[in-house]
Every structure is written in C-alpha cells, then in structure tokens.
N, C-alpha and C positions, 0 to 999 in steps of 0.2 A: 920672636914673640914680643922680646922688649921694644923693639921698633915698629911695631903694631899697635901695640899700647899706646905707647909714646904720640903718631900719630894721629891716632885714633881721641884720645884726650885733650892732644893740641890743637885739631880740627875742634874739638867744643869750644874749650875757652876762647878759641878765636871767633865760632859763630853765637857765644854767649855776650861778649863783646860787641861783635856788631851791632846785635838786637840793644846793647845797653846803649850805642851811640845813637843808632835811628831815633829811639825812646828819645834821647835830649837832646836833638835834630828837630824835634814835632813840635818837642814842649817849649823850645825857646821862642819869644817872641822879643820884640823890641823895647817894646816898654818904657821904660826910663833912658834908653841908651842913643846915641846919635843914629845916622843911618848907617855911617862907615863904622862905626863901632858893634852896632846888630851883623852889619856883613863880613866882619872882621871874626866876629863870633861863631856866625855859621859856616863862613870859611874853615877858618881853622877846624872845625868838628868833622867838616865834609873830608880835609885832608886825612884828619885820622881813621873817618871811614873808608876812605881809597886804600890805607894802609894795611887794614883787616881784612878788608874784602879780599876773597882768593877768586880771581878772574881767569879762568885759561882760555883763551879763545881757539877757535881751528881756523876760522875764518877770519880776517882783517876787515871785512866790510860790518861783520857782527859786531865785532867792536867798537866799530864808530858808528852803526847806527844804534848802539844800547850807551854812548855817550850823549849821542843826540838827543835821547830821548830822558837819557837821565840829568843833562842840565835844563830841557825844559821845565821837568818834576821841581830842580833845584831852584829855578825861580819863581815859581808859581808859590814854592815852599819860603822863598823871602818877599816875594810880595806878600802872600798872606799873614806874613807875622808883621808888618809892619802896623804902625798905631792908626788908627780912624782918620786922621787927618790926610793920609795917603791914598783912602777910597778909592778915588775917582782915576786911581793911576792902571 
C-alpha cells in the first residue's frame, strides 16, 4: 500500500512540476536579454522539462517522430518570444 502511495503522489508532484515549467517556458520572452542568453534560458528550462517528463515509448519510431515534432513547437516557441526587431525572421 505504501508503494502506491508513494507512487501515486510522486507521479503528481512530477506532473505538477511539469505543468509549473511549461507555464515559464510560455511566459519567457527575450526581452532585455541577448539571443544566446534568451536561448541559453529556454534551454536550460527545456532540459529540465526533458527531466520530469515520464516518456515510455513501445515503439522507437514514436519517439523520434514526437521529437520531431516537439523541437519544431521548441522553435517556433523561441522564435516567437524573440523582440520585434526579429519579425521578419
């Protein structure tokens, strides 16, 4: 029972966590910061969402096509936060 528990709580706080990185994954933008410093920032946040995340795959190709499609999301997610002066990119 205690190992039920135990997982069963430790799956929340990990999927409460996630939901707290995505939330300041969205909100960040560039702002004041360089570009390798904005990307330095959303790096770093991405790795610690890779580390929360609980992924089991069955398949190998599922994998690499929900990579594929999840670093498309991740650029589109740093394009978009970058300042006005990068519009046109």
């Amino acid at each position: 029972m205690w190992n039920v528990l135990a997982r069963m709580y430790g799956r929340k706080k990990r999927v409460l966590r996630t939901d707290q990185i995505k939330h300041s994954i969205y909100a960040l933008k560039q702002g004041d910061l360089s570009v390798a410093s904005y990307y330095a920032a959303l790096k770093t946040k991405w790795e610690e969402l890779d580390y929360h995340v609980e992924d089991n795959w069955d398949c190998g190709s599922d994998h690499a096509r929900h990579w594929e499609m999840e670093w498309m999301d991740r650029t589109f997610l740093f394009l978009g936060g970058l300042r006005d002066e990068f519009e046109t990119i």
